[in-house]
SEDRENTOR-824198 format. One record per residue (C-alpha): residue in one letter; z negated, x, y negated. Coordinates in pm, whole numbers, plus 50000, padded with zeros to 5 digits. Each point is the difference from the previous one (the first is absolute). Layout:
<nodes>
 code     Z     X     Y
    a     Z     X     Y
...
</nodes>
This chain:
<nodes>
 code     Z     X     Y
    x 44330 24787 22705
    x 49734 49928 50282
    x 49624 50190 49928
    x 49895 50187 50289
    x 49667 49837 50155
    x 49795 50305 49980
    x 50054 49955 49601
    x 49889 49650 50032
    x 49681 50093 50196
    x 49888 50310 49760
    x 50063 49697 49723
    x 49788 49779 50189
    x 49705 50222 50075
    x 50008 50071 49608
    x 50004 49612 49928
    x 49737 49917 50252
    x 49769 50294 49890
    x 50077 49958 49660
    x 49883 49620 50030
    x 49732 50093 50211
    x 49834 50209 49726
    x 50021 49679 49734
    x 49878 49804 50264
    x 49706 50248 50067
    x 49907 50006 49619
    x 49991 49669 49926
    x 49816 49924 50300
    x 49769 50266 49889
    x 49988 49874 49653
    x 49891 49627 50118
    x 49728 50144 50196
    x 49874 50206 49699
    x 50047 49602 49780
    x 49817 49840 50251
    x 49681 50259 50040
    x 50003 50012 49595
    x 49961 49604 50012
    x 49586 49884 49810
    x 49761 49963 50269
    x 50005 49620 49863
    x 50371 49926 50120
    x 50053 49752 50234
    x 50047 50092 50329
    x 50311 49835 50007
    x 50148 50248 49732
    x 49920 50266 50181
    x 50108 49895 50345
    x 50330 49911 49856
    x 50029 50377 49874
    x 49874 50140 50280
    x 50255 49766 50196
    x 50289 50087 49777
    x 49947 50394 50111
    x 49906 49973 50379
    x 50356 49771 49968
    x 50166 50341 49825
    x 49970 50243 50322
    x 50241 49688 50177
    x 50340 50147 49833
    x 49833 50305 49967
    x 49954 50070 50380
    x 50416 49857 50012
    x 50148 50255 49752
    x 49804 50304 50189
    x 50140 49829 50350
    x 50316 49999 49804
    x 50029 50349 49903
    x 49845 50191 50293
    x 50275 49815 50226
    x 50275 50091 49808
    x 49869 50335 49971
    x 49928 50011 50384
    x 50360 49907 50018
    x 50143 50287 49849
    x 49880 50180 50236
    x 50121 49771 50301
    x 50342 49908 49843
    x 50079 49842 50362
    x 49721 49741 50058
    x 50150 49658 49884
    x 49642 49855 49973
    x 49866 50263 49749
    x 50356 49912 49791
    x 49910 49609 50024
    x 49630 50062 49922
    x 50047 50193 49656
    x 50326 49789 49894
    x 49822 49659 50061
    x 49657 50106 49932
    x 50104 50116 49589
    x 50104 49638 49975
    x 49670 49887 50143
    x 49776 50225 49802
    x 50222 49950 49690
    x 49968 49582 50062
    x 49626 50050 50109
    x 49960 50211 49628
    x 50167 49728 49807
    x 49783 49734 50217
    x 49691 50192 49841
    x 50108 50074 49712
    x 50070 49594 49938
    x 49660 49910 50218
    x 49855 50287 49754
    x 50113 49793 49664
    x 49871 49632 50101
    x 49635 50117 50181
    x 49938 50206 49675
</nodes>
């Protein structure tokens, strides 16, 4: 049984948006560690939170670029690019989110 592509790009805008959102709150979350950090922390600290979340809008950026092309696409069901763009882009943003996610674990 083959899935019809239009169900594959409603799933991806869902994955990408729902990714997205995580992305957003932890991003927002880091920023919210790092501005909550003593006066008396070293700079360094700080930097490397403040690093860690300008770092977050990276994937972020992908999984929106993600699900507004496949989205686009369903509305141009004939343009080959828009199909390329959404089917290789998920991988990207879903390989740029595990990127972070690991990057994420080792800076913090």
């Amino acid at each position: 049984m083959e899935v019809p592509l239009k169900d594959i790009a409603i799933a991806v805008i869902g994955g990408a948006a729902g990714i997205a959102a995580i992305l957003l709150v932890f991003v927002t979350f880091v920023v919210s560690r790092a501005d909550a950090l003593p006066g008396e922390a070293a700079d360094r600290v700080i930097k490397r939170y403040t690093r860690v979340a300008k770092m977050g809008f990276i994937p972020l950026v992908i999984q929106v670029f993600a699900a507004f092309t496949a989205y686009w696409w369903l509305f141009h069901m004939g343009s080959v690019t828009l199909l390329n763009l959404w089917k290789y882009g998920f991988l990207a943003a879903l390989g740029s989110f595990l990127l972070y996610a690991a990057w994420v674990l080792w800076m913090l």
